[in-house]
C-alpha positions in Angstrom: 65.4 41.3 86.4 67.9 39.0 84.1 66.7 39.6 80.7 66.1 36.1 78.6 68.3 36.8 75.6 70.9 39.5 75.0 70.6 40.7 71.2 74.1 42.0 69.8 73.9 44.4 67.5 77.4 44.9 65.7 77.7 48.7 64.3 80.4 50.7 62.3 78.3 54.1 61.4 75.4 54.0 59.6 73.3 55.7 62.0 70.1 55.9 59.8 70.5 52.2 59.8 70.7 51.7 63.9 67.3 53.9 63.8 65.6 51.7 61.8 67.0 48.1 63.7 66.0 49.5 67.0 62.5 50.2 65.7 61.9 46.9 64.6 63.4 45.9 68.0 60.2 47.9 69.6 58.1 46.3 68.2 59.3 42.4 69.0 56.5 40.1 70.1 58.8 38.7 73.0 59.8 41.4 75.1 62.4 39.9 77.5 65.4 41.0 76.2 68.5 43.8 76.4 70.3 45.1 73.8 74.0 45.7 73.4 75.3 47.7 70.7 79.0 46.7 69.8 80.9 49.4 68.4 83.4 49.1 66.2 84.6 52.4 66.5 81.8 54.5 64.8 81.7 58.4 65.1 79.2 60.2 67.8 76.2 59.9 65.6 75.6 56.7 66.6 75.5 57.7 70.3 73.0 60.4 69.2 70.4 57.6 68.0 71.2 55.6 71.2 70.5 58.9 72.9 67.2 60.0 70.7 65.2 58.1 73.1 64.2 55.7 75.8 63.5 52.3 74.8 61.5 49.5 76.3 64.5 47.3 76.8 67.6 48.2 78.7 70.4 49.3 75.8 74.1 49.1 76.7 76.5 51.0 73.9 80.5 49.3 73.6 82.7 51.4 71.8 86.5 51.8 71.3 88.2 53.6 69.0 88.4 53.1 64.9 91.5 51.2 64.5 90.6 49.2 61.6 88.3 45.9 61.6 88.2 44.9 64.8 84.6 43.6 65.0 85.7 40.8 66.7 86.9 42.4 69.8 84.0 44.4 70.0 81.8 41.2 69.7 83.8 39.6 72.6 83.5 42.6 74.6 79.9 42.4 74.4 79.6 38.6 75.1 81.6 39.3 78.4 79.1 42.3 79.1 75.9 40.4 78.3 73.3 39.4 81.3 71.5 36.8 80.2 72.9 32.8 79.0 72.1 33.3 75.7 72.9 35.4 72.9 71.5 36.6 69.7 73.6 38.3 66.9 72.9 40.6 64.1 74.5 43.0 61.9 73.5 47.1 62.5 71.7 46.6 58.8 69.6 43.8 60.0 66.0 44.5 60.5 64.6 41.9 62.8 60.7 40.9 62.0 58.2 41.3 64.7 58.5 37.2 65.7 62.6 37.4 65.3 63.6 37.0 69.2 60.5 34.6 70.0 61.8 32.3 67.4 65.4 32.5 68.6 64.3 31.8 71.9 62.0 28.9 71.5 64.0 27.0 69.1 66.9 27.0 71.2 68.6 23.8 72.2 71.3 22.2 74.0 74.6 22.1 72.6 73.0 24.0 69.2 73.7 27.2 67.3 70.6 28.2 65.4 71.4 29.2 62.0 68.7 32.3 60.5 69.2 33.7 56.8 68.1 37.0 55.8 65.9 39.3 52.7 68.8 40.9 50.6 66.8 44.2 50.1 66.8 45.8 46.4 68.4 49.6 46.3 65.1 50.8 45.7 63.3 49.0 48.1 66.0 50.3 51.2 66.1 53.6 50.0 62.3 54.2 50.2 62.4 52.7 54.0 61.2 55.1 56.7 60.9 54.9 60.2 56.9 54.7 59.8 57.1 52.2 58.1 59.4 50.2 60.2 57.4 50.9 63.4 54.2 50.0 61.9 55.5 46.8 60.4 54.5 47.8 57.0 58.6 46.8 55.7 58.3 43.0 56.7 54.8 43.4 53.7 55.9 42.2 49.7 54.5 44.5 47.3 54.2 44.4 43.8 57.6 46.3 43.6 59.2 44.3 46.1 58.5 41.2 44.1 59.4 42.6 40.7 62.9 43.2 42.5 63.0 39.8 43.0 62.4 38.7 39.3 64.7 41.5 38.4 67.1 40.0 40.6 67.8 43.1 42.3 66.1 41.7 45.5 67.5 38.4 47.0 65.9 35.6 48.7 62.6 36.6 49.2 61.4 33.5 49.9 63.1 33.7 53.3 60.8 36.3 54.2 57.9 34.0 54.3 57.2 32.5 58.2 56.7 29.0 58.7 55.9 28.6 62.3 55.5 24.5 62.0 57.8 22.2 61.7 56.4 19.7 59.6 56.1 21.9 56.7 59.5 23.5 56.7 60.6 19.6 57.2 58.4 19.0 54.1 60.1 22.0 52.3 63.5 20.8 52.7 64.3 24.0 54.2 67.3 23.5 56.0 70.4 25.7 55.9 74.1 24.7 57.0 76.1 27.9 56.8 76.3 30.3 59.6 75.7 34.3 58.7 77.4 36.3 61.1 74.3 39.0 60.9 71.7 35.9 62.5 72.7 33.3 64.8 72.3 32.8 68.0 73.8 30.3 71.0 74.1 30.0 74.5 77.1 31.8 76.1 78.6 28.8 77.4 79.8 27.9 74.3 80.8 30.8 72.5 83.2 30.5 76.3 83.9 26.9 75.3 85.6 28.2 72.0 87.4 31.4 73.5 84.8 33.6 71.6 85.4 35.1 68.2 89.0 35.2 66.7 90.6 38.3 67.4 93.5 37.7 64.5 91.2 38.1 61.5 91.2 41.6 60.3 88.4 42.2 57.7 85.0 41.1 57.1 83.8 37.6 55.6 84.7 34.4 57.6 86.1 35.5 60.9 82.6 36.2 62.4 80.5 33.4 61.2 82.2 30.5 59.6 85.5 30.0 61.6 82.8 30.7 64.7 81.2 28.0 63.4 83.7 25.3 62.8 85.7 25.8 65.8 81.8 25.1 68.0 81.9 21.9 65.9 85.1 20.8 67.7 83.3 21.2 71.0 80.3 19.1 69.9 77.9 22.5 68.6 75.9 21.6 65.8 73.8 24.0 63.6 69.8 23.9 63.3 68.4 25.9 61.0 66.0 28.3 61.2 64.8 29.3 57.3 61.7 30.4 57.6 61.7 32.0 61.1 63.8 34.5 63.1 63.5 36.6 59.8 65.6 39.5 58.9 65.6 42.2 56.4 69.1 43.0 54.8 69.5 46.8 54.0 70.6 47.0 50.7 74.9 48.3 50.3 77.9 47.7 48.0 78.8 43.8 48.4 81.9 43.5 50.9 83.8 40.9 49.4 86.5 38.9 51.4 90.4 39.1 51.9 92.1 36.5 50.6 94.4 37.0 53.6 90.7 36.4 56.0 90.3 33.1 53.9 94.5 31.8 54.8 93.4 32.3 58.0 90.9 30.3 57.9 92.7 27.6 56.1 95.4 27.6 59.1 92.5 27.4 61.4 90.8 24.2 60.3 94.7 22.8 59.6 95.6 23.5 63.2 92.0 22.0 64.3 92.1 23.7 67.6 88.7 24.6 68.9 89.7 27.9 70.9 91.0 30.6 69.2 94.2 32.3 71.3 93.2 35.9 70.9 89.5 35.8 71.5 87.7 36.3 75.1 90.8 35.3 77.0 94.1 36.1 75.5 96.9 33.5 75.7 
């Protein structure tokens, strides 16, 4: 059977961190999906977790070898390998919330890229994660120390954490989000093929995944729907990755050149 939505994960090591994603992915409340771990060249541990056990959804595991950030390829590699017409992406230190793939699939629409957000976790709070208390849903629950994190600031967007299934009140709320985060978004294939896929050129984190993806589907008529409130993620707390300034010229030539497919993306010209 054709699963209904084919959930990228995008990994560089961190194996502790794949455990804990495909737990949440266990326990989703829509259960028609695969999984395709994209590799961007991680050592065998991360095969070992693939290999720990046998999940109720079919797992396919992309690697090539560690030749720098090249996430991109990897991500195209996985678009070309997925089975179903739609696509959800996230980040291998992304914990997906029980309702995360039944809001990506029933908000989808024509011609759209839904646009999530996600928890920034405090230190404290990811380092006392387990895999008990990702299975039993316990993580996705505020205490009182997750929300003095937040007033500390050490936790971020907390907020986002908080479901809003109708409509009408994340319309009243003014929730609405423009920015695409390349860790929770999701769009049918067709037009991540309309655009050539992800740009193959960029070499480091920041803007090739997410917001050059997104201004290139704007060429081609994509526009972004947000989806604050639902399709929430947990961020697992690490050092901030900051951008190349060589990422953001790229960028810059990009939206000068105004060229909706990329050159080196899912078909190289």
């Amino acid at each position: 059977m054709i699963p209904s939505l084919s959930l990228v994960i995008a990994v560089y090591n961190k194996p502790e961190h794949l455990r804990f994603v495909l737990a949440a992915c266990t326990r989703q409340s829509m259960k028609e999906f695969e999984v395709i771990i994209a590799d961007d060249g991680s050592g065998p541990a991360i095969k070992s977790v693939i290999d720990e056990k046998k999940y109720p959804f079919p797992v396919t595991h992309l690697w090539h070898a560690d030749n720098g950030w090249r996430k991109n390829t990897i991500l195209n590699k996985a678009i070309l390998a997925a089975s179903s017409d739609y696509l959800v992406f996230i980040d291998g230190d992304c914990l997906p919330s029980e309702h995360f793939m039944r809001d990506h699939w029933n908000e989808r629409k024509e011609k759209t890229t839904l646009l999530g957000r996600r928890v920034e976790m405090s230190e404290r709070w990811a380092e006392a994660l387990t895999l008990d208390a990702i299975t039993s849903g316990v993580f996705e629950k505020y205490g009182w120390g997750e929300w003095m994190d937040g007033f500390k600031g050490d936790a971020l967007r907390l907020e986002d954490g908080i479901r809003m299934p109708g409509r009408l009140l994340r319309r009243l709320l003014l929730r609405n989000v423009r920015g695409m985060l390349g860790s929770n978004f999701s769009i049918a294939k067709s037009d991540m093929v309309a655009i050539n896929g992800f740009d193959e050129l960029y070499d480091g984190p920041g803007c090739g995944e997410d917001s050059d993806v997104q201004y290139r589907l704007s060429l081609v008529g994509v526009k972004g729907k947000s989806l604050r409130n639902l399709a929430i993620q947990y961020h697992i707390h690490h050092p901030l990755t900051k951008t190349s300034q060589k990422c953001w010229d790229r960028f810059e030539m990009v939206k000068k050149k105004g060229e909706a497919r990329c050159e080196v993306g899912l078909l190289k010209f």
